[in-house]
C-alpha positions in Angstrom: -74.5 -10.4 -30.5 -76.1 -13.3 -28.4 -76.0 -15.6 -31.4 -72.3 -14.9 -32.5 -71.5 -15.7 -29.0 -73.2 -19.4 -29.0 -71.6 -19.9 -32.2 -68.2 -19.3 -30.8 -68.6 -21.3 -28.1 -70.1 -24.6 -29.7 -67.1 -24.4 -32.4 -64.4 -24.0 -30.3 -65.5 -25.0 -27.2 -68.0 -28.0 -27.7 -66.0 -28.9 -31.0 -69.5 -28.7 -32.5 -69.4 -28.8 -37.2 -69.9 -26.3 -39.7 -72.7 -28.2 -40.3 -74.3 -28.9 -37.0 -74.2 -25.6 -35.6 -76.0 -25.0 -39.4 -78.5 -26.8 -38.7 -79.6 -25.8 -35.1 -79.3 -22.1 -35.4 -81.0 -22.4 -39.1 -78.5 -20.1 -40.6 -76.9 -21.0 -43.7 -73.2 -23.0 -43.9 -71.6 -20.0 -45.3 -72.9 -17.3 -43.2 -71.6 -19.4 -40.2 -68.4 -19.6 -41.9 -68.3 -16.0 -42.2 -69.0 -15.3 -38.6 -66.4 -18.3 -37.8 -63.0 -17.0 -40.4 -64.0 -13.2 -39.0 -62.5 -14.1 -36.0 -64.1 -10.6 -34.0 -65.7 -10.6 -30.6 -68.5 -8.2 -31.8 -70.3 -7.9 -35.4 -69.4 -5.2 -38.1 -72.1 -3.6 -40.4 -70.8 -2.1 -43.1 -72.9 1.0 -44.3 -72.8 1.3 -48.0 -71.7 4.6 -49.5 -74.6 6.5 -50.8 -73.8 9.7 -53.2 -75.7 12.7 -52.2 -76.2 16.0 -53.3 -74.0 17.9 -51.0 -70.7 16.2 -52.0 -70.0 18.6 -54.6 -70.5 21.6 -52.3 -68.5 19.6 -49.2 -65.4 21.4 -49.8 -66.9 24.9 -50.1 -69.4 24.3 -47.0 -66.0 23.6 -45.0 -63.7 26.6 -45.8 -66.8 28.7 -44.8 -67.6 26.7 -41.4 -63.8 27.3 -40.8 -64.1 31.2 -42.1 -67.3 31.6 -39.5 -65.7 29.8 -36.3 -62.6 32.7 -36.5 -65.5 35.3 -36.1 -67.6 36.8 -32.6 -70.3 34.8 -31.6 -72.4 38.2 -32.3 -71.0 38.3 -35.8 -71.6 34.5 -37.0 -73.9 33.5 -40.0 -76.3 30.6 -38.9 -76.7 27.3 -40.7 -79.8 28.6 -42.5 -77.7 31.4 -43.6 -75.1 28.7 -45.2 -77.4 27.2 -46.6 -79.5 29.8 -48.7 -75.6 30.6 -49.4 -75.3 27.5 -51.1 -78.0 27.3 -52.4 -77.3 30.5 -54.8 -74.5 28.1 -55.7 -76.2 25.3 -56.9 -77.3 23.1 -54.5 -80.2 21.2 -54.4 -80.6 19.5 -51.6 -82.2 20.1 -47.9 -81.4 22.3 -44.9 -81.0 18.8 -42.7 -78.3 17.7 -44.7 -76.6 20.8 -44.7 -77.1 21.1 -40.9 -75.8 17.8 -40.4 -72.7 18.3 -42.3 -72.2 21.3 -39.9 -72.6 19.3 -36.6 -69.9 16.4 -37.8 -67.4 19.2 -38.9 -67.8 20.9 -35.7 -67.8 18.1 -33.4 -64.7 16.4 -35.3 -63.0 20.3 -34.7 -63.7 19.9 -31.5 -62.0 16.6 -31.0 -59.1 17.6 -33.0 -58.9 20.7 -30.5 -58.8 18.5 -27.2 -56.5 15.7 -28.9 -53.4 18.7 -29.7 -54.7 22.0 -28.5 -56.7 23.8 -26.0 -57.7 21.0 -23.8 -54.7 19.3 -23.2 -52.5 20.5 -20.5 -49.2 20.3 -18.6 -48.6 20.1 -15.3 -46.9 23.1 -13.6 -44.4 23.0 -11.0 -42.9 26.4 -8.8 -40.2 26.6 -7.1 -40.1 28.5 -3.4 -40.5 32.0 -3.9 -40.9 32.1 -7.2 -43.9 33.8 -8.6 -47.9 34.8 -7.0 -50.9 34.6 -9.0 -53.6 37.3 -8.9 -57.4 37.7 -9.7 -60.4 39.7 -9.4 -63.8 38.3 -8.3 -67.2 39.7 -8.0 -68.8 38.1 -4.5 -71.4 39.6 -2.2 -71.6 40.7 1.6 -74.1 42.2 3.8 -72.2 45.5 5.0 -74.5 47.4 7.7 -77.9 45.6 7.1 -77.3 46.4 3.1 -76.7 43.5 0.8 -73.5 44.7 -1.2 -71.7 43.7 -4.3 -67.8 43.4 -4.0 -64.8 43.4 -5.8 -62.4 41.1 -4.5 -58.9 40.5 -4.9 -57.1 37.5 -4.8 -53.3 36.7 -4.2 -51.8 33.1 -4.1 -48.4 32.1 -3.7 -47.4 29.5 -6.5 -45.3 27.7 -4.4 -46.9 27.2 -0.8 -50.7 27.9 -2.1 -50.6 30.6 1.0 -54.0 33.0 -0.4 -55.0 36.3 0.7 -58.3 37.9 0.0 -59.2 41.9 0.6 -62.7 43.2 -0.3 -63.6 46.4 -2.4 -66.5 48.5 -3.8 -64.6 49.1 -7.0 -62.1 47.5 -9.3 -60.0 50.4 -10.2 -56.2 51.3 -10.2 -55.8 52.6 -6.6 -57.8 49.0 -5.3 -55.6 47.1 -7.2 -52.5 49.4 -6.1 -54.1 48.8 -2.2 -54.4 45.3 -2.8 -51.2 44.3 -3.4 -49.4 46.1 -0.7 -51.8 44.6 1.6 -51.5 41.0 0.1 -47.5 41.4 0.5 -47.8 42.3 4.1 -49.7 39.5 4.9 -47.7 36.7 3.2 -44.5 38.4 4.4 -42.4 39.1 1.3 -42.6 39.5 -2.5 -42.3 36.7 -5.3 -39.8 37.5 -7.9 -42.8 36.8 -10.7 -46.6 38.1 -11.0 -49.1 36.2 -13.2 -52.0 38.2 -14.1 -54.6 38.1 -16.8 -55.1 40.9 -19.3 -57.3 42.8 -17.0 -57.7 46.9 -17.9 -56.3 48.0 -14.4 -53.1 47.2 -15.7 -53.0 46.5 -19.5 -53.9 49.6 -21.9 -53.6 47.6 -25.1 -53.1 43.7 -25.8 -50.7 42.7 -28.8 -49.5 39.8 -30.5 -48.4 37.0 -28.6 -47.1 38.5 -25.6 -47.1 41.9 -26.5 -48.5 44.0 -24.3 -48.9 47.8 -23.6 -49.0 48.2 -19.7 -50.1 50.8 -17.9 -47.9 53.6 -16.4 -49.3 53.2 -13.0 -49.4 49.5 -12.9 -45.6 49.7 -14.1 -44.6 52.2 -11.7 -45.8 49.4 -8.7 -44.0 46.9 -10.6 -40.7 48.4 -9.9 -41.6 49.6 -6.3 -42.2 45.8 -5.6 -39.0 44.9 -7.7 -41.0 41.9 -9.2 -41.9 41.3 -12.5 -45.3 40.8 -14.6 -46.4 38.1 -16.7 -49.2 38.0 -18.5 -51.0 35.4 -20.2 -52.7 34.9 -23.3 -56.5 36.1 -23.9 -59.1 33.8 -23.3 -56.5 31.1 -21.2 -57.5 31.0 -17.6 -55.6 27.5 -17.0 -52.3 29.4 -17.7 -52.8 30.7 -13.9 -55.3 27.8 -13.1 -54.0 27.6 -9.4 -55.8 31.5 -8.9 -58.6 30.3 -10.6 -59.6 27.5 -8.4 -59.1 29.5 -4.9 -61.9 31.9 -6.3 -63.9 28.6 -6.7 -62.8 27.7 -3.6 -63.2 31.1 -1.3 -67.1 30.9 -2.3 -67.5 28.0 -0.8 -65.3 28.6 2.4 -65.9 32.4 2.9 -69.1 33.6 1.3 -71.7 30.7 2.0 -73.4 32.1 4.1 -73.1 35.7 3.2 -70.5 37.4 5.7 -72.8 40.0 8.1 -70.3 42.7 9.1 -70.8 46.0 10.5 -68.1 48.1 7.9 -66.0 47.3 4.7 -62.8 47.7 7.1 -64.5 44.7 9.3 -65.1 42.7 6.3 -61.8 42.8 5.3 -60.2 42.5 9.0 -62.5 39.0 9.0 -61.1 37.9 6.1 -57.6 38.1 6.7 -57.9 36.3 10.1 -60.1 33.5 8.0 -57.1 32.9 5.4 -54.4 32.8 8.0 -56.8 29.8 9.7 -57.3 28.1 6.3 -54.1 27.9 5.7 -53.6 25.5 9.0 -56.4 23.7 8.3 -55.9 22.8 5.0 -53.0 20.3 3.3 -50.7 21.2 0.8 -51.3 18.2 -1.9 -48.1 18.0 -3.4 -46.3 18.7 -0.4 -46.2 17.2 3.3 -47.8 19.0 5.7 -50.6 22.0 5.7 -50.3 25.1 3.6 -49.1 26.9 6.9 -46.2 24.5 7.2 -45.1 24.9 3.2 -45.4 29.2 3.9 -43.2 29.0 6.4 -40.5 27.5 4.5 -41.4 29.4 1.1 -41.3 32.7 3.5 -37.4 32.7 3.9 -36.9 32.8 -0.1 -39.4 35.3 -0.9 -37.9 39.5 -1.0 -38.6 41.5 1.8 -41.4 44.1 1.5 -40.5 47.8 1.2 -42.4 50.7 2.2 -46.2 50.5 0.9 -46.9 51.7 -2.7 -48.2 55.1 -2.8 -50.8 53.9 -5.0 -53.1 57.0 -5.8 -54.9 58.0 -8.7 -54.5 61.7 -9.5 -57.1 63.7 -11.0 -57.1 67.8 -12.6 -59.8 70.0 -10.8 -61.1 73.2 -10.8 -62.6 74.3 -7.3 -66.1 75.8 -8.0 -67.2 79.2 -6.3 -68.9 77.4 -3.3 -65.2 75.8 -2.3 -66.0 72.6 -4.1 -64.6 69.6 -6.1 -66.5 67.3 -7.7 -65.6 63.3 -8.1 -67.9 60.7 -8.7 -70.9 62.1 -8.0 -69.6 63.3 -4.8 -68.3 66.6 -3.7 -66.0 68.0 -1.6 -64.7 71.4 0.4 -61.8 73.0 -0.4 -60.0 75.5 2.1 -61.8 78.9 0.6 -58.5 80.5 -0.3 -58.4 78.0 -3.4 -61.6 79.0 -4.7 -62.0 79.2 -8.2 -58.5 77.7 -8.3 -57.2 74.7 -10.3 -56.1 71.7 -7.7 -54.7 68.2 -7.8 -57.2 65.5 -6.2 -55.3 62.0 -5.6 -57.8 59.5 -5.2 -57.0 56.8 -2.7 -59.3 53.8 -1.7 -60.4 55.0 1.3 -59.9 58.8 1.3 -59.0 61.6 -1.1 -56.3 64.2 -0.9 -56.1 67.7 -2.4 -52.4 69.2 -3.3 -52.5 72.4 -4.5 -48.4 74.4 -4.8 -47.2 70.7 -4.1 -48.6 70.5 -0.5 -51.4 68.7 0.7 -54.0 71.5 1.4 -56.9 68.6 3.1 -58.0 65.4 3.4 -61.5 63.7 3.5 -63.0 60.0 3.9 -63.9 58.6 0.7 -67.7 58.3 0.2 -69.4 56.0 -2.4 -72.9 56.1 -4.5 -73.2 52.9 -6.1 -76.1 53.0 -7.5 -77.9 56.2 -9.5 -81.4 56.3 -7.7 -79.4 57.4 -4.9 -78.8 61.0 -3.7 -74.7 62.3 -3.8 -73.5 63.3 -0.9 -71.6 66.3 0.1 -68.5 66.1 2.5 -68.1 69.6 4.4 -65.4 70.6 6.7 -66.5 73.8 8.1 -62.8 75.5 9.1 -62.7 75.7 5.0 -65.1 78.4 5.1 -63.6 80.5 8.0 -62.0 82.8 5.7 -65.6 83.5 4.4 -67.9 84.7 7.2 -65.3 86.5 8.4 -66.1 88.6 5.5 -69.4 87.6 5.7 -70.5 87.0 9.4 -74.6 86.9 8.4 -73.5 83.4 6.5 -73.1 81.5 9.3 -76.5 81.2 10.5 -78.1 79.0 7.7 -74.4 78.2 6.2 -74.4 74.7 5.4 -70.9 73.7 6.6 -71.6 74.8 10.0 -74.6 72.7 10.8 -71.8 70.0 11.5 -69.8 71.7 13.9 -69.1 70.4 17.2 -72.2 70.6 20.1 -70.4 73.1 22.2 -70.1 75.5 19.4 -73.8 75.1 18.0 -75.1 75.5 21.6 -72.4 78.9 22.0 -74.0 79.8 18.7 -77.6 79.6 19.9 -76.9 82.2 22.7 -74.8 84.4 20.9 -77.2 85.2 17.5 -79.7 86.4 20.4 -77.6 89.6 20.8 -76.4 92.2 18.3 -73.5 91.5 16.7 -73.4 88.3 18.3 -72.4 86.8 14.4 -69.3 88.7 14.2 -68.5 87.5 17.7 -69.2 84.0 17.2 -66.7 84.0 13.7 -64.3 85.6 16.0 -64.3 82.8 18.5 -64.4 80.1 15.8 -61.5 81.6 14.3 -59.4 80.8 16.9 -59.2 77.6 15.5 -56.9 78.8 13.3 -54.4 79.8 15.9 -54.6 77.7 18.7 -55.4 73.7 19.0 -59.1 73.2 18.2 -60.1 71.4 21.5 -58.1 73.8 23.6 -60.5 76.4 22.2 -63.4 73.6 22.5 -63.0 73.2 26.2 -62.8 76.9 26.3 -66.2 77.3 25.1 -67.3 74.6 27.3 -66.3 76.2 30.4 -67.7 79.4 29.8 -71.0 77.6 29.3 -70.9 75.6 32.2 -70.4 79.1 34.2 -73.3 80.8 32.6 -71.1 83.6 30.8 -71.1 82.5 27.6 -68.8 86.0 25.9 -66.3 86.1 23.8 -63.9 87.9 26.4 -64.6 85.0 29.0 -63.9 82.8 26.4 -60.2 84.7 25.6 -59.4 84.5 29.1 -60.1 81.1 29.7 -58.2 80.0 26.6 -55.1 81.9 27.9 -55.5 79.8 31.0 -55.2 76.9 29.9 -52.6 77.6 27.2 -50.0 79.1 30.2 -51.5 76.4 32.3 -52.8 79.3 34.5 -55.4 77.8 37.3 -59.0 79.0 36.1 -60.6 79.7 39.4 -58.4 81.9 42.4 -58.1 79.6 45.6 -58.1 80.7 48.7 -55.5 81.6 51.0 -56.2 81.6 54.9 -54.5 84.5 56.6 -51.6 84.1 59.0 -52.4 84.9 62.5 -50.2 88.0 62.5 -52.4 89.8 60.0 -55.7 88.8 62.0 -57.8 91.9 63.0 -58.2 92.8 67.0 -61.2 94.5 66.4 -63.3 93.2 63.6 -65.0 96.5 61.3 -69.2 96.8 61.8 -70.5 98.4 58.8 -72.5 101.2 60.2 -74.4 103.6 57.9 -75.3 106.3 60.4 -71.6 107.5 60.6 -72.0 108.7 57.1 -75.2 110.7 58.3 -73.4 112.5 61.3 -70.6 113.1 59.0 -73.3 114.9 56.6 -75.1 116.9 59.0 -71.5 118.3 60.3 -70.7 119.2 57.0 -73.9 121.1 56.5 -73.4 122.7 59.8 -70.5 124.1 59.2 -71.1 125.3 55.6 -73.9 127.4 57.2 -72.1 129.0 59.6 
């Protein structure tokens, strides 16, 4: 390269001969006339054709490169497969060639791929209002001194790049149901369009092109929210690439460090005020001003939000003998009257509802086992086995319910199992529950143990009293001066005695 460059310059520059510039660089007349009448910048080497074996195989080795790259990864034949394949065929020739062959078809795919297909791109432009973007994530959080893998979902307007994030244990229907009717509460209306990818919460069964079988429940939110779903192709992450970046994003602004937070409902509380402040303090790109200024003007073209999707996931169960249902591991009472009894459990994501004869019959907090090496937990609400010991009184003393009654009735129940009977008479105080307001009857029983009488009749009659509103203690009421006594009474026994012995007196006479 260096001596095609002198020669340049002492031809044209220095006006130097053929012949001169011959003789000082020692190369021949005619090879400087070459280098002179090529009139290029850098030197060419031609590489002469060689014939080799796998030229009459070249043909065959690419329709079967092309048949293997439309298969799994799992279910591809390696190079040493193709070639033993070839080799049945004829070929003579070595496993580097073959290999070789393989890298130059796959790279020049690759470049024809980039040129016209998957990696080239066009830029995307919303207008206000428009459509939101959604993804999942998996992120972590330390929740109560426990390091804890979440589900989060993410919702991003198109248009003003206003996000939203809310935190979950699990990524099933009612989450996802959840999620969006607290994403539309926070960014204040709903987009006329949803892009989402193919994920199983909402698609039962992906067909051709844009086919798609969606689920029943996912379509029933659809048309609460009045919007409508897109979805895009498999595999094609860029077709909501503005969703795909803020998960990018939200683990470098919100989960480095890990978030420390007492509860899941303070997680998620943090989170929301940490996206409203982002979206001050970051700038729009495309537009002027932060991503707070472009909300507030995408926020008066977005529909307003109606009532919040009752987003439940209903499950068949059959109560078992001990007033339970089983979900997840996890079981639950049932009011005893439904034992044995087919019920309806709706699964929300923080509690679960039983409807039995179309009413709700109870409700408990949702509890979670995430992991198998731990123990399942049972959720007791001891007014579902009233109806029980009052049958069966002896079952309250080691019945498992009760052991998470209130203190005032654990502490009436240690007094009253000391007497006879004192079983049926502490059911028949806790089954005033069922009549009268619980912490009426609580205070009740509190009374009558600050007073020492700790019976279910004291216990009656204070409850009356402060159901009429009856004062619990008599005052006292001075006496007028008109009904004062002159002559105060003297208790004096020995009246009684003369009064005897006159009586005995005259009975012997």
């Amino acid at each position: 390269m260096e001596l095609l460059s002198v020669i340049r310059r002492w031809h044209y520059r220095d006006h130097l001969s053929i012949r001169d510039i011959s003789r000082r660089t020692g190369l021949s007349r005619n090879t400087v006339r070459k280098y002179l009448r090529a009139d290029s910048v850098e030197p060419r080497f031609h590489l002469p054709e060689r014939s080799s074996k796998l030229d009459p195989y070249a043909d065959k080795l690419a329709a079967m490169l092309r048949v293997e790259s439309g298969k799994s990864r799992k279910h591809k034949r390696t190079i040493k497969q193709l070639h033993a394949d070839l080799v049945t065929l004829g070929y003579e020739g070595s496993y580097n060639r073959v290999a070789a062959f393989a890298r130059d078809w796959k790279a020049a795919r690759l470049r024809e791929q980039q040129t016209s297909g998957r990696g080239t791109f066009v830029p995307l432009a919303f207008v206000p209002g428009e459509a939101f973007q959604f993804d999942w994530s998996e992120d972590w959080a330390i929740i109560a001194g426990e390091r804890t893998k979440l589900q989060v979902a993410h919702v991003k307007l198109s248009y003003s790049r206003a996000f939203t994030l809310r935190a979950y244990l699990l990524q099933t229907h009612e989450m996802l149901f959840d999620a969006h009717n607290h994403a539309f509460r926070v960014l204040g209306g709903v987009p006329r369009r949803g892009i989402y990818d193919n994920m199983k919460t909402a698609v039962d069964k992906v067909g051709r092109g844009k086919e798609r079988q969606v689920n029943i429940r996912f379509s029933a939110m659809v048309s609460h929210f009045l919007f409508e779903a897109e979805f895009c192709n498999p595999a094609s992450g860029w077709e909501k690439g503005q969703i795909e970046k803020n998960v990018q994003d939200a683990r470098h602004r919100l989960w480095q460090p890990l978030p420390n937070v007492p509860s899941l409902e303070a997680l998620n509380d943090w989170l929301e005020t940490r996206c409203r402040e982002l979206w001050s303090q970051t700038g729009h790109g495309s537009q002027p001003g932060s991503i707070a200024d472009v909300w507030s003007e995408e926020i008066r073209h977005l529909m307003a939000v109606p009532r919040p999707f009752d987003g439940f996931v209903e499950h068949a169960k059959r109560v078992s003998p001990t007033c339970l249902v089983h979900l997840e591991r996890n079981r639950y009472s049932v009011p005893a009257s439904f034992a044995n009894r087919p019920v309806s459990l709706r699964v929300y994501p923080d509690r679960i509802v039983l409807v039995a004869e179309g009413q709700a019959i109870c409700e408990h907090r949702r509890v979670f086992a995430r992991s198998h090496d731990r123990l399942s937990r049972t959720v007791y609400d001891w007014r579902h086995y009233l109806a029980v010991v009052q049958r069966k009184p002896g079952a309250l003393r080691n019945g498992a319910p009760f052991a998470e009654m209130p203190p005032a009735f654990r502490s009436l129940q240690q007094h009253l199992l000391k007497r006879p009977c004192g079983d049926r008479e502490m059911v028949e105080i806790l089954s005033l529950v069922l009549q009268h307001d619980e912490q009426v009857v609580l205070t009740a029983v509190e009374l009558a143990l600050q007073a020492g009488v700790p019976t279910k009749t004291h216990i009656i009659n204070l409850l009356h009293r402060l159901i009429d509103g009856t004062p619990l203690s008599t005052p006292t009421i001075p006496a007028p001066p008109a009904l004062t006594l002159t002559t105060e009474p003297q208790a004096n026994v020995e009246r009684y005695d003369a009064l005897r012995r006159a009586r005995e007196a005259r009975h012997a006479s």
